[in-house]
C-alpha positions in Angstrom: 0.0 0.0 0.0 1.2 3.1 -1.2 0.1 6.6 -1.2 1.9 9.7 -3.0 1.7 13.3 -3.4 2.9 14.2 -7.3 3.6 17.7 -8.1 2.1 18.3 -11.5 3.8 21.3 -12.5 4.7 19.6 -16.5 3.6 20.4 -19.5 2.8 18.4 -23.2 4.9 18.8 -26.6 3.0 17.1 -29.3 4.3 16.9 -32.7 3.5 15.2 -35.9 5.4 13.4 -38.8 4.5 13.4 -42.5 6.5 11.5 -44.6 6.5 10.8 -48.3 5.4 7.4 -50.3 6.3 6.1 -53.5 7.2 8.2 -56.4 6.4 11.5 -54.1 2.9 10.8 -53.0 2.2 12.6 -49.4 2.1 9.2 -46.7 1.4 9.1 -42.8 3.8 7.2 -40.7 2.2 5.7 -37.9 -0.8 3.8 -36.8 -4.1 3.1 -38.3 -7.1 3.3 -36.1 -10.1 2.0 -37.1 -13.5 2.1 -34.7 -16.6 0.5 -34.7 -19.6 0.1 -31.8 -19.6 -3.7 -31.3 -23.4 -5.0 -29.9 -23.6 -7.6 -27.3 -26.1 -9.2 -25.6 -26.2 -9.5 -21.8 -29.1 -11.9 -20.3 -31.1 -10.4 -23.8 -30.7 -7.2 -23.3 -28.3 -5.2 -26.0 -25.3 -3.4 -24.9 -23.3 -1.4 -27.3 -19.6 -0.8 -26.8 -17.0 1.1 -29.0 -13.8 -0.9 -30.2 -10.9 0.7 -31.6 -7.3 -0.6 -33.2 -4.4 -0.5 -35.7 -5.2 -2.7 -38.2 -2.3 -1.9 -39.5 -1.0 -5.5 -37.9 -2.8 -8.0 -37.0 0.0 -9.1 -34.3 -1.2 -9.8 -30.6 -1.5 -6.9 -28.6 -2.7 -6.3 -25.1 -6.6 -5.7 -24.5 -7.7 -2.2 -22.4 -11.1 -2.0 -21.5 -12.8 1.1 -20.6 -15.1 2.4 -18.5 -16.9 5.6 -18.7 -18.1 7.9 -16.4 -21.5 8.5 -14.7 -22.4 10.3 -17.7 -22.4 6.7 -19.8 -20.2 6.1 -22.6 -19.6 9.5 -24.3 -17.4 11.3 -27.4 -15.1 11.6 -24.5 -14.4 8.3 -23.4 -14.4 7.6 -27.5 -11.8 10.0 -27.5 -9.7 7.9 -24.5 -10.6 4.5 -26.4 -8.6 5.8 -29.5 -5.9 7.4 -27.6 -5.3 3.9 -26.4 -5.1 2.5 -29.7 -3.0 5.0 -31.1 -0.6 3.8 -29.0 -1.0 -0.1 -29.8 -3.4 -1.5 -27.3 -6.5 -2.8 -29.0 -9.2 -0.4 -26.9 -12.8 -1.4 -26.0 -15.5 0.8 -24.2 -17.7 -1.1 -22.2 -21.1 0.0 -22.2 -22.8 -0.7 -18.4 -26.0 0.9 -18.5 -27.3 -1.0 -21.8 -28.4 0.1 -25.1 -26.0 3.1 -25.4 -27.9 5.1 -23.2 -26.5 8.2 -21.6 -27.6 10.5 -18.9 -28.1 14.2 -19.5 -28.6 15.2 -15.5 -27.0 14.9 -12.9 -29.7 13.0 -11.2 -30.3 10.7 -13.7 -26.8 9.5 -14.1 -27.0 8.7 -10.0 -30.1 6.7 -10.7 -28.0 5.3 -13.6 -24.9 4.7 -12.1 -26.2 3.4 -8.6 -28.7 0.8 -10.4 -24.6 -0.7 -11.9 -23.1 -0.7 -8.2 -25.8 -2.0 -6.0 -26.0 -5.5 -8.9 -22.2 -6.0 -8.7 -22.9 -10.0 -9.9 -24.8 -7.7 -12.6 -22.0 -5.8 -13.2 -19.0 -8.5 -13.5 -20.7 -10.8 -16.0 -21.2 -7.7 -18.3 -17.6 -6.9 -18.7 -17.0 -10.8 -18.7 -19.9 -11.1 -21.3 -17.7 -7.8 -23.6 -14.2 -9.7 -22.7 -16.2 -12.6 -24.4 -17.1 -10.3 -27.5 -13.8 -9.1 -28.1 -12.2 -12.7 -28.4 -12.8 -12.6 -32.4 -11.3 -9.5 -33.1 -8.0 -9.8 -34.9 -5.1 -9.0 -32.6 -6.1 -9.8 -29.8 -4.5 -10.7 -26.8 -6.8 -11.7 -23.8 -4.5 -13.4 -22.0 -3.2 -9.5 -21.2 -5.8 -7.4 -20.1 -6.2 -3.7 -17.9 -9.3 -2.1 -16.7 -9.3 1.7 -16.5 -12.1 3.7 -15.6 -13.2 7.3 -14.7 -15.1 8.6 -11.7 -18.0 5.7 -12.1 -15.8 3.9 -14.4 -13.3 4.5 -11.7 -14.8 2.3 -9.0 -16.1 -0.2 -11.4 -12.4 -0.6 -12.2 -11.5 -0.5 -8.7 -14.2 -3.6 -7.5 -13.2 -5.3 -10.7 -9.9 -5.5 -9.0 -11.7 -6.4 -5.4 -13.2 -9.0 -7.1 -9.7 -10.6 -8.6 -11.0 -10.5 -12.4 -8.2 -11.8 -14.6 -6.6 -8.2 -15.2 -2.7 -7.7 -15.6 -4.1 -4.1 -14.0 -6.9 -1.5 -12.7 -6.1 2.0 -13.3 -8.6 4.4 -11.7 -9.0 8.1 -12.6 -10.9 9.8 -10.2 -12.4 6.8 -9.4 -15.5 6.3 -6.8 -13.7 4.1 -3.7 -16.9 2.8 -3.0 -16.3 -0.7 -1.9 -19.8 -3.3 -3.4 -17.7 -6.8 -3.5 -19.3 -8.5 -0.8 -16.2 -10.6 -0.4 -12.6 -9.2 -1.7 -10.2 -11.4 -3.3 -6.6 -11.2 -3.7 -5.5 -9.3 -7.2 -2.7 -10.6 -9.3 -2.3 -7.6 -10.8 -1.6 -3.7 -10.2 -4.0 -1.4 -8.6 -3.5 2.3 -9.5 -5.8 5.2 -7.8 -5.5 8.4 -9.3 -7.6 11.2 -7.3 -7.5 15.1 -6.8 -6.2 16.3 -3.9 -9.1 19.0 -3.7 -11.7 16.9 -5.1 -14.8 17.6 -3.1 -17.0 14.4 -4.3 -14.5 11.5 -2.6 -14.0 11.2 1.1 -10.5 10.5 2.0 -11.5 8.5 4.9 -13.2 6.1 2.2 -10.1 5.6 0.1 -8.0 4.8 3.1 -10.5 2.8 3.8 -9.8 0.7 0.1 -6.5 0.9 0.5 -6.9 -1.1 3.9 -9.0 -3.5 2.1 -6.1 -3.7 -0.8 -4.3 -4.8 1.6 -5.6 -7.1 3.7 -6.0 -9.2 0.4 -2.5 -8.7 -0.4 -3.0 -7.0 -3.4 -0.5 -4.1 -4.9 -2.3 -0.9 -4.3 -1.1 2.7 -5.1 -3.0 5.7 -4.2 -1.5 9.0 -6.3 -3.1 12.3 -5.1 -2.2 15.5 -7.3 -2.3 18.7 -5.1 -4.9 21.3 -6.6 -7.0 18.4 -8.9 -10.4 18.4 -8.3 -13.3 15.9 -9.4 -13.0 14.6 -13.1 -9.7 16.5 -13.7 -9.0 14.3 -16.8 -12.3 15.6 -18.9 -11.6 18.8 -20.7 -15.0 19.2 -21.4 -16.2 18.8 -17.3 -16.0 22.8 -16.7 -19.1 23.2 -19.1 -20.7 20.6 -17.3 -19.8 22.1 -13.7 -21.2 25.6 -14.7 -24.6 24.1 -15.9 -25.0 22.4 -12.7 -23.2 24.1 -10.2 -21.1 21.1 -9.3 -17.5 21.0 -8.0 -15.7 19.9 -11.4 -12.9 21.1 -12.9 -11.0 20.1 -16.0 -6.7 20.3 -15.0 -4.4 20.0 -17.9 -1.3 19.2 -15.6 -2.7 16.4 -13.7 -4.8 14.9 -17.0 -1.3 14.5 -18.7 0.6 13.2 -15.6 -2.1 10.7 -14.6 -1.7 9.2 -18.2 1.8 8.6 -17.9 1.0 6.9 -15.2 -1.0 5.0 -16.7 1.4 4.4 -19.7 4.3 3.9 -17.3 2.5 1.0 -15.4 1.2 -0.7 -18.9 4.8 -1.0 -20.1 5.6 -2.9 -16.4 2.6 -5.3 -16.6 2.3 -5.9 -20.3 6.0 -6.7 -20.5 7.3 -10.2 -21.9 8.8 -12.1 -19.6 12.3 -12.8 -20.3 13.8 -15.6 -22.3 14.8 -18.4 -20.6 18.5 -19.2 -20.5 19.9 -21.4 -23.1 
């Protein structure tokens, strides 16, 4: 168990490459993502995710799902599923409240949201039902998985983890620590919490309280607060959302790019092949 304070005082360079194909026509080096929603049924009812890859190979590559936030799965979390791809994971949002459906208030995504937490059986064979889905895609590696989530998405992650589901890792961002696994199991793999620091909407007595629970199921657990994040610091678009209903949200650049790395950093650990053995 682990908890750490990260000054978040970085910043992003981005830059692009053109290059040129044959006999001078303009080309693009790197990847090729291609998306698609991908339908599937859930004790009959229809839930509709959103896939995303390279297809330019076809070689095995590790699997992230992803979950969104209270909101349901929106252009933003589209946004994160091709990110992920981009960089060579094949990238699957999981839809958890069925048929696409979104909220568009605050109280409906609660009543949304809360109907998810309080059926966690409910909850697990959905994402085990889109794991499932995603086993005929080309390129696909299932025997290396990660869960990340945000806010709701957060703590599904999070009880995923609880719950030992075969994950290599649970990365939470802003993540709900609310704790609906009845019995906790030891987790093989690596448990990242990312919160804000001043984020108004998580009690820190309930993420010690995980934490705790991390640990008495021996299960590596990290909890990363940056100082001056608030709720949902990762969504750019949040601060439109915070003005219309007068909730404590705020979009922060800083910790957005340094939770990612994280992120990153912790797939490049857990994803790793193991080294050959010794002639």
């Amino acid at each position: 168990m682990r908890t750490m304070f990260l000054g978040i005082g970085m910043g992003l360079m981005l830059a692009s490459v053109n290059t040129w194909g044959e006999e001078g026509a303009p080309g693009q080096m790197g990847p090729k993502v291609e998306t698609r929603t991908l339908t599937y049924s859930v004790d009959g009812e229809n839930y509709t995710g959103y896939l995303a890859r390279d297809t330019k190979t076809d070689s095995k590559r590790p699997v992230v799902l992803v979950v969104h936030e209270w909101w349901g799965l929106s252009d933003y979390i589209r946004q994160r599923t091709e990110q992920l791809a981009a960089l060579g994971y094949v990238a699957f949002a999981v839809d958890m409240y069925g048929s696409g459906k979104t909220a568009t208030h605050p109280d409906e995504a609660g009543s949304f949201s809360s109907a998810v937490m309080n059926d966690w059986p409910g909850a697990r064979h959905n994402l085990e039902t889109a794991i499932e889905a995603l086993k005929d895609t080309p390129g696909v590696d299932d025997s290396r998985m990660a869960i990340i989530g945000y806010c709701f998405g957060g703590g599904v992650a999070l009880n995923a983890a609880l719950d030992g589901m075969p994950f290599k890792a649970a990365v939470s961002f802003h993540g709900s620590p609310g704790q609906v696994v009845e019995t906790p199991s030891h987790f093989d793999g690596r448990v990242i919490i990312q919160n804000g620091a001043s984020d108004q909407m998580v009690e820190q007595s309930a993420l010690e309280s995980l934490l705790e629970t991390f640990e008495g199921v021996e299960t590596d657990a990290t909890l990363i607060q940056y100082p001056g994040a608030m709720h949902a610091f990762t969504n750019p678009y949040v601060d439109a959302k915070a003005r219309e209903f007068d909730l404590p949200l705020a979009y922060n650049a800083a910790a957005d790019a340094a939770s990612w790395q994280v992120m990153l950093n912790v797939f490049n650990k857990v994803f790793a092949a193991p080294p050959a053995a010794a002639k």
